[in-house]
Structures are given as structure tokens and as C-alpha cells.
C-alpha positions in Angstrom: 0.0 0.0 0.0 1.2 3.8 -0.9 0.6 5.5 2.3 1.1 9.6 2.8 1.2 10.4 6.4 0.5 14.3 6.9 2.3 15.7 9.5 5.0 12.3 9.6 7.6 14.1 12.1 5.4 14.6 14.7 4.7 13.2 18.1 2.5 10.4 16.4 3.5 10.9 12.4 7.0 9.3 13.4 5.4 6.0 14.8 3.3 6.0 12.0 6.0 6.4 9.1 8.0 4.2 11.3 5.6 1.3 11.9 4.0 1.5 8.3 7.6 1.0 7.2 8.0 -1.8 8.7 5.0 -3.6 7.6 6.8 -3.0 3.9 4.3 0.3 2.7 5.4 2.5 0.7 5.8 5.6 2.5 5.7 9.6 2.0 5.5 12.1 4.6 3.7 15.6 4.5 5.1 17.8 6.0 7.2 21.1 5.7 10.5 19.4 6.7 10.2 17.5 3.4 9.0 20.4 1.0 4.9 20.0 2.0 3.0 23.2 3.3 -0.6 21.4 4.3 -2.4 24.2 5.3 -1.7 26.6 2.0 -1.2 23.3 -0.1 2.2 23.9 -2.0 3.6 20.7 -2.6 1.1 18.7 -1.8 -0.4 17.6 -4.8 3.4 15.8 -6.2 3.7 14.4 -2.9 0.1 12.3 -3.3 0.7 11.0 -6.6 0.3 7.2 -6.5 -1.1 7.4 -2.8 -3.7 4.8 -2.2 -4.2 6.0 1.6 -3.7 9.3 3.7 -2.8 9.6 7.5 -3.8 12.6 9.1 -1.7 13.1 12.4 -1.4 17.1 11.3 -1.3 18.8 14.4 -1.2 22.8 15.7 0.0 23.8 19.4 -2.9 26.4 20.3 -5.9 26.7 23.0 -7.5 29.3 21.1 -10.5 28.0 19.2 -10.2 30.5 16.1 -6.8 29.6 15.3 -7.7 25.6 15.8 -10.7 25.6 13.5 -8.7 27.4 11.0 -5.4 25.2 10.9 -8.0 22.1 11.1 -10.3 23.4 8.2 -7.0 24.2 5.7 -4.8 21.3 6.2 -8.1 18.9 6.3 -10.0 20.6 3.2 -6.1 20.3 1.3 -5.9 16.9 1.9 -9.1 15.8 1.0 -9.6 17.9 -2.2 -6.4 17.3 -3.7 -6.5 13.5 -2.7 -9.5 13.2 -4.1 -7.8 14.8 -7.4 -4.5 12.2 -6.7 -7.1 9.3 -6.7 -6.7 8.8 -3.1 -9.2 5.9 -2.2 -8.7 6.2 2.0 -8.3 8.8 4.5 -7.8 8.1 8.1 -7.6 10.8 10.5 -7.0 10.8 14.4 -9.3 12.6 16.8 -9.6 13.1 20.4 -11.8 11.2 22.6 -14.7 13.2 23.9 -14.1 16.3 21.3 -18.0 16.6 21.1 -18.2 17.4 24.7 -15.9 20.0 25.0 -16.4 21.9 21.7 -14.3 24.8 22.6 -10.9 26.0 21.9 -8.4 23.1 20.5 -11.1 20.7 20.4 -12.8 22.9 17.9 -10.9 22.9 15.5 -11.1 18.8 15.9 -14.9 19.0 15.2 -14.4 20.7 12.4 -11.9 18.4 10.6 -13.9 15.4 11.9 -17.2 17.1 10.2 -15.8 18.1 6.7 -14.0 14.6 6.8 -17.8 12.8 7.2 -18.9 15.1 4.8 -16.2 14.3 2.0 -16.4 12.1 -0.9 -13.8 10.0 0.3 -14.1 6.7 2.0 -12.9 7.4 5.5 -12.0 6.4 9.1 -11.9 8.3 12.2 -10.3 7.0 15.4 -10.8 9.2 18.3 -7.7 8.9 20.9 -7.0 10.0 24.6 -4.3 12.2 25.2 -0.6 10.7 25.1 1.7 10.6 27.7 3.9 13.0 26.6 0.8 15.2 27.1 2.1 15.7 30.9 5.8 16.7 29.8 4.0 19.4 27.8 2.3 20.6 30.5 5.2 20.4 32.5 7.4 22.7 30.4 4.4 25.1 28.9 2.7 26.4 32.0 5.7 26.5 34.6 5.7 29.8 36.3 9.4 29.4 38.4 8.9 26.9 40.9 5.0 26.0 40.1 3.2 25.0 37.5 -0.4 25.4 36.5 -2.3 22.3 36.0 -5.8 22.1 35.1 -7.8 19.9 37.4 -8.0 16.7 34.2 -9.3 13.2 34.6 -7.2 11.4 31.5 -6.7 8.4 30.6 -3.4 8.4 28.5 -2.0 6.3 25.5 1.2 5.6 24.3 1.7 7.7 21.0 3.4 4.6 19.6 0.0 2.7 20.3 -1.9 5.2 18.4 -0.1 4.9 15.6 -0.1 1.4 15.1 -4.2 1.4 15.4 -3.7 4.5 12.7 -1.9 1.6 10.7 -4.1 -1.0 11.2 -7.2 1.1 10.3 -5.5 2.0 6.9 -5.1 -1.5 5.9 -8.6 -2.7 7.1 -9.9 -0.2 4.8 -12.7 2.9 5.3 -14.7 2.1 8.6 -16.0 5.2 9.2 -15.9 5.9 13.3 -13.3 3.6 14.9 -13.5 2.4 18.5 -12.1 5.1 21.0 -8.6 4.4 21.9 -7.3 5.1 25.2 -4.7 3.9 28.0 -4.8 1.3 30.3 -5.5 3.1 33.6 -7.2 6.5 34.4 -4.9 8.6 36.4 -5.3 12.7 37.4 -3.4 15.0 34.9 -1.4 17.0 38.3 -0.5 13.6 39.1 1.3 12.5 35.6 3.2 15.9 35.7 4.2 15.5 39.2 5.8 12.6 38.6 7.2 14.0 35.2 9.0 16.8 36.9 10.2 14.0 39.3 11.3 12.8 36.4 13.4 15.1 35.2 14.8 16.3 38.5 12.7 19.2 38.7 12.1 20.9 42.1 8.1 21.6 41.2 5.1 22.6 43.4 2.2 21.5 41.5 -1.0 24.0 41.5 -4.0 22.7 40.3 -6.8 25.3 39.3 -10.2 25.4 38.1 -11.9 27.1 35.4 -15.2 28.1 33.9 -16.5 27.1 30.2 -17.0 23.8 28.8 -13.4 23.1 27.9 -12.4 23.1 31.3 -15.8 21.6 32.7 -15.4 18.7 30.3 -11.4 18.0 31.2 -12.5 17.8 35.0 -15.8 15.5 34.9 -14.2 12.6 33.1 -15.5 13.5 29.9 -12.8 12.8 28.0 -12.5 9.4 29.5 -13.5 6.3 26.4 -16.9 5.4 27.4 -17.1 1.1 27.5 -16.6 -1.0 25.0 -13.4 1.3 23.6 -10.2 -0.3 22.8 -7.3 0.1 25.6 -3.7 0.5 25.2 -1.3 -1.8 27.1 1.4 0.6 28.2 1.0 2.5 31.5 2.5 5.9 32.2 4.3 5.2 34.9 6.0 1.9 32.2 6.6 5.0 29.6 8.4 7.1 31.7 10.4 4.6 33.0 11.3 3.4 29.6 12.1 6.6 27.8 10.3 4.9 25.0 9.0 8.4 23.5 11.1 8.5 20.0 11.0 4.4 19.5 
């Protein structure tokens, strides 16, 4: 199988191109390291010629929902239109568990790629996805104010990013599916307790501060909504096994 993975150096693309690799795909990756701009579309249509099957791992760093919606809507509306045009027969994209309930801000911009990707004229697949661990290393080094850092109060249920991307893998060779089982981790933990222990980690003197905050986001993050409801697939690797392991670029 020809398989384009957009946004292939990321925290999840490099599993994927890794994994699909090894399962002897041909593989391309989108993304600007190798000459691929996916949300104006320059390069993109070379890079899909011959692709039976698109990846989308594509991802933005931002909370704010504007911004979300429109890196989501670009990259998204690029890669269907011109794979339709490349004769793409397959696109699989990766959500986030629970992005209905807490339409607001990142997760926006999620429900927006999910909708025009239902709406397309592509066959697809959707697998929704709890946060990764490295979610709480992130955390960890984005909202540390000297000695404390800001964690929002956050039942998760974390998956290994390598994990992820093999179900990415297998979804693309079982073919369109539509909504995939939710993936998530084995055990559901608080978020202030992964980056505690992340900081611990690292050797970091830390005092975490967990707050609270209004709006559904936040309301969402702290009443487990974001947790796979039963019946979703589970991951194998704990957190505590992952950051023992330093398994996060294998």
C-alpha cells in the first residue's frame, strides 16, 4: 500500500511512518521538513501522486478555538480535495476522545476536521484517541511559572503515541470504517499527578498548583468526559511503564 502520512515528524507521524515502514508500505510524509506546506497546499499535490491512503496526524499547538478551527479546516479541506484529485481511495484521521463534549478551543478545531471529513467524498476512518503521555511533559514545560506550574484539574486516561499509531496503521489496511472504537490507556490517572511525577522525572524541584476554570473546555477536562466510554479499545502501556522506559522517539 502507498501511504502519505500528513504531518509524519510529529509526536505520532513518526510512529506512523516508522511502523508503516515496517509492515513494507510505501511511504511519504507531508510535512514542511520535506517540502509540503498542508495548510496553504504547495507541494502537496506531487507528494500524493500514487497514494492509495492518507494519515492525518497534522497537528497545531494552540488553545485558542479560532486559530484551531482554521489550521484544522486548511490542512483537512487540502488533503481531501487534492487526494481526491491524486485518486486517493482512503483517508484516516486521528481525533480526540470526547471532542464533542468539550467543543471549545483546540477541540474545535477537531470537530471541524472530523465534520468536513464525514462530509467528504472520500471513503474514510476516524479513530478518536486520549491524550498521550507526553501530554504531561508538555504541561510540565508550557505552563511552569518558576517553581509552580499550572495544572488544570484533568481526569485522562493516557495512550502511548506509539499505540496510536499502530491502530492508525491497522485502520489503513482494514480499509474505510467510518468511526473507529475510542482508543485510550490502560488506567485512568489525574493529569497534576502525571506531571508531578514528570518533573520528578526530570529532576525538577516543582510545586504542582491545580486550578479550576469556567467554560466547557475546562468543565469537560475535570468530569471525566474525556475518559473512552465502555466498550473502547485500551492500550497496554501504562504511564508510569513509559516514563520509566524513555520509549518516547521508539
Amino acid at each position: 500500500m502507498n501511504i502519505a502520512v500528513a504531518g509524519g515528524t510529529g509526536t505520532v507521524g513518526r510512529h506512523v511512518v516508522r511502523i508503516a515502514l515496517a509492515r513494507g508500505h510505501r511511504v511519504v510524509s507531508l510535512s514542511r521538513a520535506e517540502g509540503v506546506d498542508l495548510v496553504d497546499g504547495n507541494g502537496l499535490a506531487e507528494a500524493l501522486r500514487g497514494v492509495d491512503t492518507v494519515i492525518d496526524v497534522a497537528n497545531t499547538q494552540t488553545l485558542n478555538g479560532k486559530k484551531s478551527v482554521q489550521f484544522f479546516t486548511a490542512v483537512t479541506g487540502n488533503l481531501l480535495q487534492q487526494g481526491k484529485a491524486a485518486g486517493v481511495r482512503h483517508h484516516v484521521a486521528l481525533s480526540i476522545v470526547g471532542a464533542d463534549k468539550a467543543a471549545a478551543g483546540y477541540y474545535a478545531g477537531k470537530l471541524a476536521q472530523e465534520k468536513l471529513v464525514r462530509d467528504s467524498d472520500l471513503p474514510w476512518t476516524i479513530l478518536r484517541a486520549t491524550q498521550f503521555h507526553e501530554f504531561a511533559e508538555q504541561i510540565l514545560h508550557r505552563s511552569s511559572l518558576g517553581p509552580l506550574v499550572l495544572v488544570p484539574r484533568m481526569a485522562t486516561q493516557p495512550v502511548a503515541a506509539r499505540e496510536v499509531a499502530d491502530a492508525l496503521v491497522d485502520a489503513a489496511e482494514a480499509g474505510p470504517r467510518g468511526r473507529a472504537a475510542d482508543l485510550g490507556g490502560p488506567e485512568r490517572r489525574q493529569l497534576a499527578d502525571l506531571v508531578r511525577a514528570s518533573a520528578l522525572k526530570q529532576g525538577q524541584k516543582k510545586r504542582i498548583i491545580e486550578f479550576t476554570a469556567p467554560g466547557p473546555l475546562w468543565r469537560a477536562m475535570r468530569n471525566g468526559d474525556l475518559i473512552p466510554e465502555p466498550g473502547a479499545a485500551v492500550g497496554r502501556q501504562k504511564f508510569s511503564e513509559w516514563l520509566e522506559t524513555g520509549t518516547r522517539g521508539t
